[in-house]
PDB file of N, CA, C and O in Angstrom:
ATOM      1  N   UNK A   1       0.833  -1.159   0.000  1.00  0.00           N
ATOM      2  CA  UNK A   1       0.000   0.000   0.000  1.00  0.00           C
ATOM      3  C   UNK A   1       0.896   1.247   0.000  1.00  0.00           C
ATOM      4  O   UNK A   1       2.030   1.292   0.476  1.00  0.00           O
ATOM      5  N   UNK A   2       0.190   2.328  -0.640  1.00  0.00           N
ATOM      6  CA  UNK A   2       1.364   3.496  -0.704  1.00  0.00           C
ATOM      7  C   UNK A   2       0.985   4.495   0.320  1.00  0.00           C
ATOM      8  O   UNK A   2      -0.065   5.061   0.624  1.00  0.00           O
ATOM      9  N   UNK A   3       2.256   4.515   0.764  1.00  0.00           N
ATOM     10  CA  UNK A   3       2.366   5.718   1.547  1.00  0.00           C
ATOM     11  C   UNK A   3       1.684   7.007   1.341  1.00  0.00           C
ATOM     12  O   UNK A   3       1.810   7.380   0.175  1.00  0.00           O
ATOM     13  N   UNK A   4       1.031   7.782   2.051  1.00  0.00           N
ATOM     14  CA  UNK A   4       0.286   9.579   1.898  1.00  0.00           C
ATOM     15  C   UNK A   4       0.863  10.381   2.844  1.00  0.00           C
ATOM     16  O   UNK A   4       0.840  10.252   4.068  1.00  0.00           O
ATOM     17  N   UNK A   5       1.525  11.453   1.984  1.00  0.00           N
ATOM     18  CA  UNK A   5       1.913  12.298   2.866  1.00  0.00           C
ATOM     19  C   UNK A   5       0.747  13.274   3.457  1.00  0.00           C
ATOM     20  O   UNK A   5       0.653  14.390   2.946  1.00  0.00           O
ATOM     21  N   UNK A   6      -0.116  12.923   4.475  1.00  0.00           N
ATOM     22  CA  UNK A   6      -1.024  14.219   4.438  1.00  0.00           C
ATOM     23  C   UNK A   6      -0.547  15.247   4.328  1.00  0.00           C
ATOM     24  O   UNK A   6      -0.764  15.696   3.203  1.00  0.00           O
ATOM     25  N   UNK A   7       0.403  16.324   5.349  1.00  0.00           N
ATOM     26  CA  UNK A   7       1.410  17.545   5.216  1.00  0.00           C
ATOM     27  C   UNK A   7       0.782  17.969   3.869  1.00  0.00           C
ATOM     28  O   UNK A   7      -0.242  18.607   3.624  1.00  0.00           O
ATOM     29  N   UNK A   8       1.706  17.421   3.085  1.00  0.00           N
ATOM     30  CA  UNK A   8       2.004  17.927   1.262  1.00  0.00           C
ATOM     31  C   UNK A   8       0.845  17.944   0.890  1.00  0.00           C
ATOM     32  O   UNK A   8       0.455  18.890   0.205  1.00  0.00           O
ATOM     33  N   UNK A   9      -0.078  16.824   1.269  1.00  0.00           N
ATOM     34  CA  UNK A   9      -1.401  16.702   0.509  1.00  0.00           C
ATOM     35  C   UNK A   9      -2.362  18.255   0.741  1.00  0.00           C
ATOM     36  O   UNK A   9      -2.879  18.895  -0.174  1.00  0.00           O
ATOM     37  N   UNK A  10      -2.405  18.599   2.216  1.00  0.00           N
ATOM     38  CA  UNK A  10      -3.135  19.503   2.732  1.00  0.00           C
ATOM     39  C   UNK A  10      -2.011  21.148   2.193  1.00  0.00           C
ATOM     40  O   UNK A  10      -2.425  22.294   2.019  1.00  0.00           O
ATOM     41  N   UNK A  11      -1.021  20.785   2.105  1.00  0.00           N
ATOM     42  CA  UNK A  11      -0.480  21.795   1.595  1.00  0.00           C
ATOM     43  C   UNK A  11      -0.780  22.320   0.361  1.00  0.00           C
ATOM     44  O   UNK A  11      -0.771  23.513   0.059  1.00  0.00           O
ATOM     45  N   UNK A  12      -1.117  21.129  -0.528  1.00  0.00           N
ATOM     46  CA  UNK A  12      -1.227  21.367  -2.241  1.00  0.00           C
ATOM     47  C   UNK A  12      -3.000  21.933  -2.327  1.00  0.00           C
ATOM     48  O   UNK A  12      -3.447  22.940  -2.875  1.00  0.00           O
ATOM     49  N   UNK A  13      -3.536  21.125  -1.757  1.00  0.00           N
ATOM     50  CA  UNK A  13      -4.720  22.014  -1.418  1.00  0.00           C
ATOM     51  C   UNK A  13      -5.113  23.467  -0.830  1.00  0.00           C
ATOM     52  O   UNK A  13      -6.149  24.122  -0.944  1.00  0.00           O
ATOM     53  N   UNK A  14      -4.012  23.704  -0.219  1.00  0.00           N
ATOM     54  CA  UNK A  14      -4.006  25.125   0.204  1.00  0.00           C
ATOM     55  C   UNK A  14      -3.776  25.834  -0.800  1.00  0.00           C
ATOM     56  O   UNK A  14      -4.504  26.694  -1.296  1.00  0.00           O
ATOM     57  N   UNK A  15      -2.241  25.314  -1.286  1.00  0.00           N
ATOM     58  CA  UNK A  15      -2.471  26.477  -2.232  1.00  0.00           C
ATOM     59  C   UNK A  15      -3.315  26.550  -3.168  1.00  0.00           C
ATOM     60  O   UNK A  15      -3.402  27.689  -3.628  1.00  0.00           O
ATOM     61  N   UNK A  16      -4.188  25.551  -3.792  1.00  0.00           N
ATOM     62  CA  UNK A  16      -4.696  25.485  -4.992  1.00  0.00           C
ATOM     63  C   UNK A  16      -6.034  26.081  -4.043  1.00  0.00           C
ATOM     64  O   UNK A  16      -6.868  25.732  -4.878  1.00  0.00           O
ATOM     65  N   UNK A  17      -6.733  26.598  -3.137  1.00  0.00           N
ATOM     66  CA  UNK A  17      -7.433  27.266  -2.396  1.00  0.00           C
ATOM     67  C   UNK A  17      -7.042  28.672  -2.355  1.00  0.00           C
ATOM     68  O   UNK A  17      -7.762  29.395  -3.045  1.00  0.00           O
ATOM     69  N   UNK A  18      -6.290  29.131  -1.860  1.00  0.00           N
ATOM     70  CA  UNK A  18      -5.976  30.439  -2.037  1.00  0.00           C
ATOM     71  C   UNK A  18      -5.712  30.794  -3.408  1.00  0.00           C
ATOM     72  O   UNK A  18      -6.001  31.936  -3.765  1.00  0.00           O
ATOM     73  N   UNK A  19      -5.087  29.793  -4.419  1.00  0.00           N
ATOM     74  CA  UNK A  19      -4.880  30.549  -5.796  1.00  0.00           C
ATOM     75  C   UNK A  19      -6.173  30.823  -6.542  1.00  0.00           C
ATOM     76  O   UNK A  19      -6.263  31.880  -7.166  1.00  0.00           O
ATOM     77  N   UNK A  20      -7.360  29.807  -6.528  1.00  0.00           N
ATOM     78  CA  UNK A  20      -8.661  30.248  -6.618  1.00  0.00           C
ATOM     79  C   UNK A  20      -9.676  31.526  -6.405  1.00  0.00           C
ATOM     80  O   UNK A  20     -10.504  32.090  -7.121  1.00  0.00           O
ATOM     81  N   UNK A  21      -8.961  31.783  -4.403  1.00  0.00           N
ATOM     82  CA  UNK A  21      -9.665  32.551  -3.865  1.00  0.00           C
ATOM     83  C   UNK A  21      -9.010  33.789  -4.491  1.00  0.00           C
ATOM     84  O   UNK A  21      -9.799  34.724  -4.628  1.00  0.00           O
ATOM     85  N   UNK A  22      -7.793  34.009  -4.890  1.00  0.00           N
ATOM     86  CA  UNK A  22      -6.762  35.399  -5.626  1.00  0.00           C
ATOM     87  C   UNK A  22      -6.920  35.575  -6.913  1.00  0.00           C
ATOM     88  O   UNK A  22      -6.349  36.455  -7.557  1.00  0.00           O
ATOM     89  N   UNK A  23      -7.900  34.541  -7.479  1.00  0.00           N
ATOM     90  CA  UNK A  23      -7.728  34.674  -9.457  1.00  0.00           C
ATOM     91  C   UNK A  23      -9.291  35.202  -9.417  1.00  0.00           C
ATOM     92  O   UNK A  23      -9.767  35.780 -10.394  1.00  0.00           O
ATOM     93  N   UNK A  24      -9.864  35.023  -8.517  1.00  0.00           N
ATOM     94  CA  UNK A  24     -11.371  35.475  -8.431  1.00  0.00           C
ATOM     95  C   UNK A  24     -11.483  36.585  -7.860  1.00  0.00           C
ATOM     96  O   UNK A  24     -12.515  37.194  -8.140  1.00  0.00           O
ATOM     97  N   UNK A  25     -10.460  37.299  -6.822  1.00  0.00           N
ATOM     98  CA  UNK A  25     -10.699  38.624  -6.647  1.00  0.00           C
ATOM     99  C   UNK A  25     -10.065  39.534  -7.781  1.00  0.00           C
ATOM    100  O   UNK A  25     -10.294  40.719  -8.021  1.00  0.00           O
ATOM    101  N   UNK A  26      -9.065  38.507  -8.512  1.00  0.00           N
ATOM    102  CA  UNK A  26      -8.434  39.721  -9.620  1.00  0.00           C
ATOM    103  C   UNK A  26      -9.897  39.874 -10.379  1.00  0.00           C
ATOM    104  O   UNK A  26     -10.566  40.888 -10.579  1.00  0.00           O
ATOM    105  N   UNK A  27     -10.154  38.451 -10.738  1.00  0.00           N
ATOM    106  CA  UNK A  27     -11.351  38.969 -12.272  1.00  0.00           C
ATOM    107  C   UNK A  27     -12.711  40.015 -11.022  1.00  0.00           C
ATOM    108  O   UNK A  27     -13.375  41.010 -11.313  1.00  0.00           O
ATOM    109  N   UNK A  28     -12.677  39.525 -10.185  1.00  0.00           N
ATOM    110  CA  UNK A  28     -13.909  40.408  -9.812  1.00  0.00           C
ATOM    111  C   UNK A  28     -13.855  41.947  -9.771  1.00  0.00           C
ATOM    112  O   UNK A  28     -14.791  42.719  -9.976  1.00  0.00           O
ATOM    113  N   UNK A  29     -11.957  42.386  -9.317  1.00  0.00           N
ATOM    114  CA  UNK A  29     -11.679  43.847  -9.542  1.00  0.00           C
ATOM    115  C   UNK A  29     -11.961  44.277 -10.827  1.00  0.00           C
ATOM    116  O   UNK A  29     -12.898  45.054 -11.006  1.00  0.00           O
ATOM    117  N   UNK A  30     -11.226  43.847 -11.825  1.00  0.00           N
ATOM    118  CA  UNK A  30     -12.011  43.837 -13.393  1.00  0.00           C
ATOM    119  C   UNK A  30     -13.051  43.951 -13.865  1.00  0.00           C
ATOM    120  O   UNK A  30     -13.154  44.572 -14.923  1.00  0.00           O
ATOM    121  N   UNK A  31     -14.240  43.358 -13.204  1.00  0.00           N
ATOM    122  CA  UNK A  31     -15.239  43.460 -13.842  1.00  0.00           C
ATOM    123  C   UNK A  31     -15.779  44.682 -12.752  1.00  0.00           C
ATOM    124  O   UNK A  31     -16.883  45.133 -13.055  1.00  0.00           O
ATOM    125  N   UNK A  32     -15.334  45.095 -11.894  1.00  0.00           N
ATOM    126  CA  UNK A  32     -16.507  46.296 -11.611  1.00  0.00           C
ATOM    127  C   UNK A  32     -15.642  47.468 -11.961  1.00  0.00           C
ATOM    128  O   UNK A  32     -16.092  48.613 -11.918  1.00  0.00           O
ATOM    129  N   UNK A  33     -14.105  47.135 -12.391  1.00  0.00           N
ATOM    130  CA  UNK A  33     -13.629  48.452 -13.010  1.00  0.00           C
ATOM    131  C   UNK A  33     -14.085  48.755 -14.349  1.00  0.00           C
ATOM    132  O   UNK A  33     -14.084  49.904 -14.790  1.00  0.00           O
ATOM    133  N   UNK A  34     -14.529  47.608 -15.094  1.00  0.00           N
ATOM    134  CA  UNK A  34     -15.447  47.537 -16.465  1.00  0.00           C
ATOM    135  C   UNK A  34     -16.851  48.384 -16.123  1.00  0.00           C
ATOM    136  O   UNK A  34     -17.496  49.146 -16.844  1.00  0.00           O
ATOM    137  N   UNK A  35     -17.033  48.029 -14.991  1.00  0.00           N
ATOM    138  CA  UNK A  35     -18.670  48.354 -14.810  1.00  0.00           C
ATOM    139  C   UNK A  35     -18.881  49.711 -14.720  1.00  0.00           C
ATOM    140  O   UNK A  35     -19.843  50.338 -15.162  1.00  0.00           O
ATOM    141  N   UNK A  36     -17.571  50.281 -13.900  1.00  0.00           N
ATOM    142  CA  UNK A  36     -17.754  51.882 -13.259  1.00  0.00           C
ATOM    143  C   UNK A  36     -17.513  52.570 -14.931  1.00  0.00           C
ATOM    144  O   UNK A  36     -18.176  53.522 -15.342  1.00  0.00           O
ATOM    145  N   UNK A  37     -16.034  51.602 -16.052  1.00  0.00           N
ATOM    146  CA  UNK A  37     -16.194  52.440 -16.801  1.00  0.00           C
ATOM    147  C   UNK A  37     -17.360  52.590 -17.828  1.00  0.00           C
ATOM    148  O   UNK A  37     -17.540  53.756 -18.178  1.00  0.00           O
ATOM    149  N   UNK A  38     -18.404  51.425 -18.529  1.00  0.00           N
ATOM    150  CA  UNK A  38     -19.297  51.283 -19.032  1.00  0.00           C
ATOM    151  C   UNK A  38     -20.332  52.532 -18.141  1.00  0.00           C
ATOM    152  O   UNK A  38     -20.730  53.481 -18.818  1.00  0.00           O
ATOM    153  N   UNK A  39     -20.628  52.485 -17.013  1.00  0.00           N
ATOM    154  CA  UNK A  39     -21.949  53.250 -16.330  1.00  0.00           C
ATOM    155  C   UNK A  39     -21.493  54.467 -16.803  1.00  0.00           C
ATOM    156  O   UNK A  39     -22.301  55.105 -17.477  1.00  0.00           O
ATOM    157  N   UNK A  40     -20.220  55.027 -16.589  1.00  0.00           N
ATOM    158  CA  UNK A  40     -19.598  56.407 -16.909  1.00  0.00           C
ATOM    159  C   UNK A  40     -19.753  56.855 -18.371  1.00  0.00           C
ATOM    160  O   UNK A  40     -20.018  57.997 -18.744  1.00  0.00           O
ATOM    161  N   UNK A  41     -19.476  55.416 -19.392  1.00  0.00           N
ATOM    162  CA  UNK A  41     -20.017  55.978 -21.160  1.00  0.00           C
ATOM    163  C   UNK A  41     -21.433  56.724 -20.694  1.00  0.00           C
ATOM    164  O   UNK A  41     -21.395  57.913 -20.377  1.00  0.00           O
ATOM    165  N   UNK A  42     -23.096  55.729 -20.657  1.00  0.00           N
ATOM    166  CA  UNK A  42     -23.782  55.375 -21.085  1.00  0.00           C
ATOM    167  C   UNK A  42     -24.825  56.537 -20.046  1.00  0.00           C
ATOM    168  O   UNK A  42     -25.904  57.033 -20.373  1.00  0.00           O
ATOM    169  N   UNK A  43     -23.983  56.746 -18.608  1.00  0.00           N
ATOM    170  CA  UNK A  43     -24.551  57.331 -17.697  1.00  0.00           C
ATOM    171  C   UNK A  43     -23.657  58.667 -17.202  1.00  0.00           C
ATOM    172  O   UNK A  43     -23.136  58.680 -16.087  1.00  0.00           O
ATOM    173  N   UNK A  44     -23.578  59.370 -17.792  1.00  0.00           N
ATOM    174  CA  UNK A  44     -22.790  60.356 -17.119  1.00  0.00           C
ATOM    175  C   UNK A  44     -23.158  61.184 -16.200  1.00  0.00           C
ATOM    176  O   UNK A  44     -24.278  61.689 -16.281  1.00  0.00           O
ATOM    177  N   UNK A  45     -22.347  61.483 -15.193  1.00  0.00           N
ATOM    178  CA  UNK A  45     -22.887  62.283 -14.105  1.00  0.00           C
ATOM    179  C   UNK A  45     -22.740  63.398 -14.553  1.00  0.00           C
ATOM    180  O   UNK A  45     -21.619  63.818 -14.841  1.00  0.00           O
ATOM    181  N   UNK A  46     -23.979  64.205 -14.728  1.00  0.00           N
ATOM    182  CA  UNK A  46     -24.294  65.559 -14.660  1.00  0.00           C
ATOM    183  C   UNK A  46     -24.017  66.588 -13.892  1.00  0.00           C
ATOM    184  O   UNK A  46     -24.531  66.135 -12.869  1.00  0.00           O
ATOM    185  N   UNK A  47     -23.745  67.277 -13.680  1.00  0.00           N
ATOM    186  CA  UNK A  47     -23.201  68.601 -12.734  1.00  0.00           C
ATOM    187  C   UNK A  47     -24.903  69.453 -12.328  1.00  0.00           C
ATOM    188  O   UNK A  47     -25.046  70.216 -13.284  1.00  0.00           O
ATOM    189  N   UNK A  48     -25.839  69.585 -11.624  1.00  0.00           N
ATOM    190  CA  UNK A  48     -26.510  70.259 -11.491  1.00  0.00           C
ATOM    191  C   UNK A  48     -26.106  71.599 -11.490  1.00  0.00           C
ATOM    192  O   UNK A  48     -25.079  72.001 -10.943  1.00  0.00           O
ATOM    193  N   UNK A  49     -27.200  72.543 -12.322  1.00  0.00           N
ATOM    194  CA  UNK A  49     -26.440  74.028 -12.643  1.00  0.00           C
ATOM    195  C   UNK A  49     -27.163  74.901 -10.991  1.00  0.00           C
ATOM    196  O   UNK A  49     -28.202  74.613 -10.395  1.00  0.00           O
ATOM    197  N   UNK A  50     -26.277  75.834 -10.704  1.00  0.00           N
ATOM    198  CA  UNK A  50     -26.457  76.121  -9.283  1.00  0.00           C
ATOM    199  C   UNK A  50     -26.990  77.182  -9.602  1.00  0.00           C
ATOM    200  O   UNK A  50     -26.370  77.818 -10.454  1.00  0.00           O
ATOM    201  N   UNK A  51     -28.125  77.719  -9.154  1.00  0.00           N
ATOM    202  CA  UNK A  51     -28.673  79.134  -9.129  1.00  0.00           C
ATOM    203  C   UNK A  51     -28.195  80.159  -8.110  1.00  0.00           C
ATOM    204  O   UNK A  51     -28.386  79.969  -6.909  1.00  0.00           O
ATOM    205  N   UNK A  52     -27.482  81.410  -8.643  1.00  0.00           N
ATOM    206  CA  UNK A  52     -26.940  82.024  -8.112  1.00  0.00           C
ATOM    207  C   UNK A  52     -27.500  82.500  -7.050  1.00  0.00           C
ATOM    208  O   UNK A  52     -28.491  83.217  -7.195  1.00  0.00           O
ATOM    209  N   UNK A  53     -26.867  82.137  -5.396  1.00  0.00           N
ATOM    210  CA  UNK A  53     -27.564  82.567  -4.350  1.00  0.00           C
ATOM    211  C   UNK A  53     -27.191  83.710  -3.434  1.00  0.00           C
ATOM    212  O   UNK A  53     -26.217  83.491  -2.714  1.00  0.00           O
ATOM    213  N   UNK A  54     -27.656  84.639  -3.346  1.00  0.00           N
ATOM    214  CA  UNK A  54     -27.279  85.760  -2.516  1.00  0.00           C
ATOM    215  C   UNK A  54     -26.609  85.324  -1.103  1.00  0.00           C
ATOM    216  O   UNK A  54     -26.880  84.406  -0.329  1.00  0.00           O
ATOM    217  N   UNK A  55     -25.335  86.653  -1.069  1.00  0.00           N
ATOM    218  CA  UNK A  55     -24.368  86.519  -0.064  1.00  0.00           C
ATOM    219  C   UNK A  55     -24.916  86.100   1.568  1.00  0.00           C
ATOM    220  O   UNK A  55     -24.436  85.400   2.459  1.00  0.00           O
ATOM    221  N   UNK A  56     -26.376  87.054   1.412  1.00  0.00           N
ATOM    222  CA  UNK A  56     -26.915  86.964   2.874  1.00  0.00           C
ATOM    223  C   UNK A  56     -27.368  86.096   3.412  1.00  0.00           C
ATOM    224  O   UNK A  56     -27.675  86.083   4.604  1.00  0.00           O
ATOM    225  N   UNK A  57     -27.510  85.096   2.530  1.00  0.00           N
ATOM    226  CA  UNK A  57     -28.205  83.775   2.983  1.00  0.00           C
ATOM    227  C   UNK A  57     -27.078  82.888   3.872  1.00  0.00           C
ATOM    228  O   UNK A  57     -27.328  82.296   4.921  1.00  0.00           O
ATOM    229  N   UNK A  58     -26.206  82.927   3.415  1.00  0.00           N
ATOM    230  CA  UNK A  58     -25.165  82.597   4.707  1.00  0.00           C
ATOM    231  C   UNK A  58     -24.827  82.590   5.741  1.00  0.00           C
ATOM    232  O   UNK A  58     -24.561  81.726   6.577  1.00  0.00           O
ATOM    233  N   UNK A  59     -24.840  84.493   5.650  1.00  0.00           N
ATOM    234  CA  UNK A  59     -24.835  84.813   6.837  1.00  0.00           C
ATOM    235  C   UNK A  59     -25.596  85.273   7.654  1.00  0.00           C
ATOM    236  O   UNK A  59     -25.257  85.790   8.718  1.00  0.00           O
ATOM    237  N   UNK A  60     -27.190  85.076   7.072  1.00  0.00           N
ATOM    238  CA  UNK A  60     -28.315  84.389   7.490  1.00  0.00           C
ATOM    239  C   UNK A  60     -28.468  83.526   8.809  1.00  0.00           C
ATOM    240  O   UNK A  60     -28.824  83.684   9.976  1.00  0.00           O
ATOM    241  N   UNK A  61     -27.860  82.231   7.725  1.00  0.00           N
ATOM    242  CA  UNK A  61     -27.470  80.691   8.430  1.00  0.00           C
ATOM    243  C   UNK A  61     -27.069  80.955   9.345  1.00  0.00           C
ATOM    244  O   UNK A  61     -27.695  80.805  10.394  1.00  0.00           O
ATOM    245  N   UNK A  62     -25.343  81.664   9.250  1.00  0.00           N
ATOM    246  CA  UNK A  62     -24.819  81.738  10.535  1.00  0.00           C
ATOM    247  C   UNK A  62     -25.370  82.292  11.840  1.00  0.00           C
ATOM    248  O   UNK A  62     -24.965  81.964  12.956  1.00  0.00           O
ATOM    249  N   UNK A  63     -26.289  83.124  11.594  1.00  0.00           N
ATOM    250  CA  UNK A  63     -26.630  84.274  12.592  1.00  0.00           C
ATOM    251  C   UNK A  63     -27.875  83.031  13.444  1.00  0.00           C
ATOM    252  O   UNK A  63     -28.106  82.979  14.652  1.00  0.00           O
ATOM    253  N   UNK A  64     -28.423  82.254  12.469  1.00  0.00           N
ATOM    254  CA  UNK A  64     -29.341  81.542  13.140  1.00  0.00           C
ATOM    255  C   UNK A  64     -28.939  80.559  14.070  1.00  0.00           C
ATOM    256  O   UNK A  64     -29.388  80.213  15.163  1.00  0.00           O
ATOM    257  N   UNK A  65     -27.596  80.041  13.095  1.00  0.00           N
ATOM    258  CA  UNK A  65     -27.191  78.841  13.801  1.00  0.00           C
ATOM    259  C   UNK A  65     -26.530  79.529  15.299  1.00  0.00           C
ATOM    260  O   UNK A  65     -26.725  78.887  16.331  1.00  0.00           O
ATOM    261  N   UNK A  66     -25.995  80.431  15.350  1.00  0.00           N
ATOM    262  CA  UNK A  66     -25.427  81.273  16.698  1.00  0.00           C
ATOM    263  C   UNK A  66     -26.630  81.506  17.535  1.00  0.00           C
ATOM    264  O   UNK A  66     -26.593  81.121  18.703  1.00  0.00           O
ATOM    265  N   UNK A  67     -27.623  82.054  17.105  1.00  0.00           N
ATOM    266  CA  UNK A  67     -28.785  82.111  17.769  1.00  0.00           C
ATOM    267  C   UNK A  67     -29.258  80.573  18.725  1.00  0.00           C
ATOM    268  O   UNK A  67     -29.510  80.492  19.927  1.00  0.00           O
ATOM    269  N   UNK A  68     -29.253  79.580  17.772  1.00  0.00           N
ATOM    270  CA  UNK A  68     -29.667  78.324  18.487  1.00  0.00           C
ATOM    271  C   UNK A  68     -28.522  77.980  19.280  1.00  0.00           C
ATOM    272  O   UNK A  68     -28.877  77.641  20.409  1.00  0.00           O
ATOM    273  N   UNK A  69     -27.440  77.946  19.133  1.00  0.00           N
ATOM    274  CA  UNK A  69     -26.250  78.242  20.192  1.00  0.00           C
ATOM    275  C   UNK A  69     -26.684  78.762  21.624  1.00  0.00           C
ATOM    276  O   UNK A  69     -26.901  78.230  22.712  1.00  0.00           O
ATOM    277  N   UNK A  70     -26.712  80.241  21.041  1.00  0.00           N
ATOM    278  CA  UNK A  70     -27.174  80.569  22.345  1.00  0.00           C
ATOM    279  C   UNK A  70     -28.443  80.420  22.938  1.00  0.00           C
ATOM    280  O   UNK A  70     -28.435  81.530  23.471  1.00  0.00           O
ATOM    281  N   UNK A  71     -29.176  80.098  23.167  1.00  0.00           N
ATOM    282  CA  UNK A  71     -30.768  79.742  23.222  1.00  0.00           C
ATOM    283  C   UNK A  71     -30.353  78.099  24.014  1.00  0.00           C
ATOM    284  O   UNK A  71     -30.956  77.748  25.028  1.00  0.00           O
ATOM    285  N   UNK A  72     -29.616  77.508  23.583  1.00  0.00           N
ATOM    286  CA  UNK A  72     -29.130  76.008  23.701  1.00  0.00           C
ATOM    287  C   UNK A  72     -28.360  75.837  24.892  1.00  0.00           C
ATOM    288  O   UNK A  72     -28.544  74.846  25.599  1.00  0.00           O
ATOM    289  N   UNK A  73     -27.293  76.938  25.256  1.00  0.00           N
ATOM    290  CA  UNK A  73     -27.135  77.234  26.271  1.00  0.00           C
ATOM    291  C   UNK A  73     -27.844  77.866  27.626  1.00  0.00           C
ATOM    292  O   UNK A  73     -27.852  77.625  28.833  1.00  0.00           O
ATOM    293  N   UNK A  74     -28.399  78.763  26.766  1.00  0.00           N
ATOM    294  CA  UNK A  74     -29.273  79.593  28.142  1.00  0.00           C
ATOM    295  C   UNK A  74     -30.233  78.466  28.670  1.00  0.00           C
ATOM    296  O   UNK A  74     -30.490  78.329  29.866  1.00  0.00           O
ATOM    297  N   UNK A  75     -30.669  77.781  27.808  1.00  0.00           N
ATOM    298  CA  UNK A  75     -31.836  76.385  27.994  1.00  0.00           C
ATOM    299  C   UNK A  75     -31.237  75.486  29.275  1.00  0.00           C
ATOM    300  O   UNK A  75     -31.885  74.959  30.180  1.00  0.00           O
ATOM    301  N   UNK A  76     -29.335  75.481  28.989  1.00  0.00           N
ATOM    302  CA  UNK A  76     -28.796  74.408  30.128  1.00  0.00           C
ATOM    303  C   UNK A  76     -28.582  75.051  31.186  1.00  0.00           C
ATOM    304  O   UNK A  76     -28.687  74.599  32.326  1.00  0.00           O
ATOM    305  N   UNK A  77     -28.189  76.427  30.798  1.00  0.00           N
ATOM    306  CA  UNK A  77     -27.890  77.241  32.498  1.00  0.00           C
ATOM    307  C   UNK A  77     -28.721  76.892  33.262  1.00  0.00           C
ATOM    308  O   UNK A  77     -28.502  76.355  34.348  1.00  0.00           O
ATOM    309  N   UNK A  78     -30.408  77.307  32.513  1.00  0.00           N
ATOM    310  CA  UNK A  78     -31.323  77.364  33.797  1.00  0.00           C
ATOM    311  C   UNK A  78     -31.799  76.383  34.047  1.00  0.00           C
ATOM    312  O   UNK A  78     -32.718  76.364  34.865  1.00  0.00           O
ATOM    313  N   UNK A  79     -31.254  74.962  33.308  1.00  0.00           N
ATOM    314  CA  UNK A  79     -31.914  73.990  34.134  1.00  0.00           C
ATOM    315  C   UNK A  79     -31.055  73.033  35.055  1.00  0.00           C
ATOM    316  O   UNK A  79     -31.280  72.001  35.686  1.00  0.00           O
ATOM    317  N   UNK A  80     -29.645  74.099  34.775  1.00  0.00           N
ATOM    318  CA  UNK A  80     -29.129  73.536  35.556  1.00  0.00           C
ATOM    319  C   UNK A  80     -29.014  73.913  36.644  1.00  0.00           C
ATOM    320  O   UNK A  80     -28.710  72.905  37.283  1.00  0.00           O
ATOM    321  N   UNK A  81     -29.088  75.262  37.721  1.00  0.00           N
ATOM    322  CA  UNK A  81     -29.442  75.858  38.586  1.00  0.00           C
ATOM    323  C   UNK A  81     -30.398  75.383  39.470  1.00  0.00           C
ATOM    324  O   UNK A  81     -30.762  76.078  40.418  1.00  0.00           O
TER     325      UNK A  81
END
C-alpha cells in the first residue's frame, strides 16, 4: 500500500485554495472596473447648474445657527441651577 503524505497533501490544497480565492478577486476587480467604466459611457454624471444665491443667505445661516447656540445654552444654564 502506498504511503500519503497528508502535510504535502493539505499543503497542495491550500495552495490550490488560495490561488482560486486570488484569481477570483483579480477577475472580480475587473469586472466592476469595467462596470464603473461602461456606467460612466452610457450614464454620465451631470453637474446640477447652481442658481446664483445671494451673499446673505449665509450669513443668514450663521446668525441663526449662533442664535440656536445661544438659546441652547441659556436652555442648560437654567436647568441647571
Amino acid at each position: 500500500m502506498a504511503e500519503v503524505n497528508y502535510i504535502a497533501e493539505a499543503f497542495k490544497f491550500m495552495v490550490l485554495g488560495m490561488g482560486v480565492v486570488f484569481l477570483f478577486l483579480i477577475v472580480l476587480v475587473q469586472l466592476i472596473k469595467l462596470q464603473a467604466k461602461l456606467i460612466n459611457k452610457y450614464f454620465p454624471e451631470t453637474t446640477p447648474k447652481s442658481s446664483v444665491t445671494p451673499v446673505s443667505s449665509t450669513s443668514d445661516d450663521e446668525q441663526r445657527t449662533v442664535a440656536a447656540i445661544i438659546a441652547a445654552v441659556a436652555e442648560f444654564r437654567k436647568n441647571k441651577s
